[in-house]
C-alpha positions as CSV (number, residue, x, y, z in Angstrom):
1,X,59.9,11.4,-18.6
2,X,58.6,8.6,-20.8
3,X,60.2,9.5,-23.8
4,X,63.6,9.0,-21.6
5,X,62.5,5.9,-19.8
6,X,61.7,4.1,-23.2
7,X,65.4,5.0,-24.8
8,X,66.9,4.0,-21.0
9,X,64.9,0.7,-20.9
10,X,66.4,-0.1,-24.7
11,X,70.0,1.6,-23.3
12,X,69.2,-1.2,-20.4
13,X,69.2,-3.8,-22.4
14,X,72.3,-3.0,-24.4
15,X,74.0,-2.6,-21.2
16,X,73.0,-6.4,-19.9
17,X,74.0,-7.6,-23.4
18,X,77.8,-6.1,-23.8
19,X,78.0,-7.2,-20.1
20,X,77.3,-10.7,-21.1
21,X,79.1,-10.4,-24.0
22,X,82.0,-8.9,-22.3
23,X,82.7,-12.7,-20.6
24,X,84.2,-13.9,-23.7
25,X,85.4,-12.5,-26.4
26,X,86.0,-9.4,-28.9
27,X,83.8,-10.3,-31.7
28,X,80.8,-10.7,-29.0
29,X,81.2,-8.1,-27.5
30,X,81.5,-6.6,-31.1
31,X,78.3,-8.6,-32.0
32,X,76.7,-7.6,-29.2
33,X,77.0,-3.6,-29.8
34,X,76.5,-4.1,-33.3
35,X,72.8,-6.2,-32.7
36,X,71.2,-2.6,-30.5
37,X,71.9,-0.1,-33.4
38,X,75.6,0.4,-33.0
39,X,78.3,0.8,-35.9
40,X,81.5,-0.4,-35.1
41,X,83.4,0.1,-37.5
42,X,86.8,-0.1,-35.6
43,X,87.7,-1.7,-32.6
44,X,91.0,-2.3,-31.6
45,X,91.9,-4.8,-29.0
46,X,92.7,-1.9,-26.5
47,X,89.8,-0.6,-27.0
48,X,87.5,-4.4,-26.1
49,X,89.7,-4.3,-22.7
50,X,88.5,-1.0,-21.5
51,X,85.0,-1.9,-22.7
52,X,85.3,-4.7,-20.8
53,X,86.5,-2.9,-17.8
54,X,83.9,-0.7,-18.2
55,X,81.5,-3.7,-18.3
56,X,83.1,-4.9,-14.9
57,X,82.1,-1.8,-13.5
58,X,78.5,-1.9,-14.3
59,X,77.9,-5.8,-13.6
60,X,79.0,-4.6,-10.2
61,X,75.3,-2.5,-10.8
62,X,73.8,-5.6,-11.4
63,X,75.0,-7.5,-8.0
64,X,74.3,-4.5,-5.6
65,X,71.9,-6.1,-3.3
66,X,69.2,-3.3,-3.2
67,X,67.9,0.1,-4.8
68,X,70.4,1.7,-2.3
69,X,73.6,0.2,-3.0
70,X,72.3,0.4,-6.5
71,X,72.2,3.5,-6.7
72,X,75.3,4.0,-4.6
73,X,76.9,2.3,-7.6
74,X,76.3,4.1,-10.0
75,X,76.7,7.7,-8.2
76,X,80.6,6.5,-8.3
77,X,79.8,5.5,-12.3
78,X,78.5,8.4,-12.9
79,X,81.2,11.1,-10.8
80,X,83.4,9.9,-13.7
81,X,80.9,10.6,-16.6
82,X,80.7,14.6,-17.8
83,X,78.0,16.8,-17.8
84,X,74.9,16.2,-20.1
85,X,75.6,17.4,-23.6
86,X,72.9,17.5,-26.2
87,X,74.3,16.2,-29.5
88,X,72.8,14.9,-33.2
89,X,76.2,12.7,-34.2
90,X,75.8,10.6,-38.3
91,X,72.1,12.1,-38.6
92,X,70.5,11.2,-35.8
93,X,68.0,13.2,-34.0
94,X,69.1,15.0,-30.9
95,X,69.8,13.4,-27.5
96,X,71.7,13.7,-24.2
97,X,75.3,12.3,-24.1
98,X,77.3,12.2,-20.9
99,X,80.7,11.3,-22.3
100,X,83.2,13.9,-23.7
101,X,82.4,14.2,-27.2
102,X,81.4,12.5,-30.4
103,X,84.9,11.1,-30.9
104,X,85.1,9.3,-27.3
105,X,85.9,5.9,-27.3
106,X,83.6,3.0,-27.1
107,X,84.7,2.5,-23.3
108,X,83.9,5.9,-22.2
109,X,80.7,6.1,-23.7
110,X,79.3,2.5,-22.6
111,X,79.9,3.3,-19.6
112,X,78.3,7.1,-19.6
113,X,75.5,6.2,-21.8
114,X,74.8,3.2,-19.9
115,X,74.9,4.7,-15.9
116,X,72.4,7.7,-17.2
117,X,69.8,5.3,-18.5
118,X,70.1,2.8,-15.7
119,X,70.0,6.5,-13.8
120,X,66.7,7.3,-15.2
121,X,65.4,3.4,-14.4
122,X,66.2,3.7,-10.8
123,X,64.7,7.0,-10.6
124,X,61.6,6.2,-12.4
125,X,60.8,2.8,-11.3
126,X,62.4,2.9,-7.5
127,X,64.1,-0.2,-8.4
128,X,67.6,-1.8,-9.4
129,X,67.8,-1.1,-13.3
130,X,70.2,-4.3,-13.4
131,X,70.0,-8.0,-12.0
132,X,72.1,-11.0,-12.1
133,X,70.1,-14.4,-12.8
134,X,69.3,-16.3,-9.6
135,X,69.2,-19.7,-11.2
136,X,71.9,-22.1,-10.2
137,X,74.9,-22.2,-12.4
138,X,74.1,-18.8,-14.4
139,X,75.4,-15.0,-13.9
140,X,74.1,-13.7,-17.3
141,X,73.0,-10.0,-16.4
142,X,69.4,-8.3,-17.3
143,X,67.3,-5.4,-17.3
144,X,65.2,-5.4,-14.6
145,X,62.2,-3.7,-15.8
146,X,59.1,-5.4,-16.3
147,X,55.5,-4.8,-15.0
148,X,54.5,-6.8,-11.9
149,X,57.1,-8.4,-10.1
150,X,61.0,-7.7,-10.3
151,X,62.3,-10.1,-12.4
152,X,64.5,-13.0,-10.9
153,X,66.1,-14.8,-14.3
154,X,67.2,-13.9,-17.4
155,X,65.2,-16.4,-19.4
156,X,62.4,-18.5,-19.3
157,X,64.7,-21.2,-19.9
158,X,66.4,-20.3,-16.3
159,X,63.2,-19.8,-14.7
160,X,62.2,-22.8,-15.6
161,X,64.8,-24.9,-14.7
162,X,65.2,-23.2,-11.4
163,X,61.5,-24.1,-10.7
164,X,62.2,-28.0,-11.8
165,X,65.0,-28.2,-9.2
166,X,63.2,-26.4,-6.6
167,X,59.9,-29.0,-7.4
168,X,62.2,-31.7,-7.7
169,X,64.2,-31.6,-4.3
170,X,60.6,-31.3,-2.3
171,X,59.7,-34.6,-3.4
């Protein structure tokens, strides 16, 4: 299960970053597929809405309030994905897919690649897989997954200045 939980923590990742991404525009979104491996070679404007959609979908991950709605989530995620495939697509070594073949769009398999490695988080690490940032004034996304403690920001930079504010209205 490690070997899985490594590729869904980097799958994690990629998730949280087209999610952000996916709040303002097609080249970012483009940009942000593009910086985790991806080739994008086309992508039509029809095709950055239904990614975006599909990032919509999965930032609802991120806000569910608990492991249980969570996972609730992404059960109705994943009803819509297909059954695992094995497949070794433009040379690469052999994997699981969950979308409907090598030729689906980038919508359909964001959002199947994505829900089986947040999946595999949840399962392994009995935890959300996703988290919005608590600091005032920021919804960026993350992965979750960290030793110790469940992360609450997605930056240092938030964490941080959350701690300044909270220091600063005790004195």
């Amino acid at each position: 299960m490690a070997m899985f939980k490594a590729g869904a923590e980097a799958a994690a990742r990629r998730c949280a970053d087209v999610i952000n991404a996916a709040d303002t525009d097609d080249a970012a979104v483009r940009a942000a597929l593009e910086a985790h491996g991806e080739t994008v070679s086309s992508f039509t404007p029809d095709e950055a809405r239904r990614l975006r959609d599909a990032a919509a979908r999965l930032r609802a991950v991120a806000r569910a309030g608990s492991l249980d709605e969570a996972c609730a989530r992404l059960n109705d995620v994943l009803a819509d994905c297909r059954p695992p495939r094995l497949t070794a697509h433009e040379g690469t070594p052999w994997h699981l897919h969950v979308d409907s073949g090598d030729a689906a769009d980038w919508a359909e398999w964001f959002t199947a690649s994505s829900a089986l490695a947040l999946a595999i988080l949840a399962a392994e690490t009995q935890q959300p897989p996703l988290g919005v940032c608590q600091a005032p004034g920021c919804d960026r996304v993350f992965a979750t997954h960290s030793p110790g403690r469940p992360r609450r920001y997605c930056s240092a930079t938030c964490s941080s200045r959350a701690r300044v504010a909270s220091h600063r209205s005790r004195v």
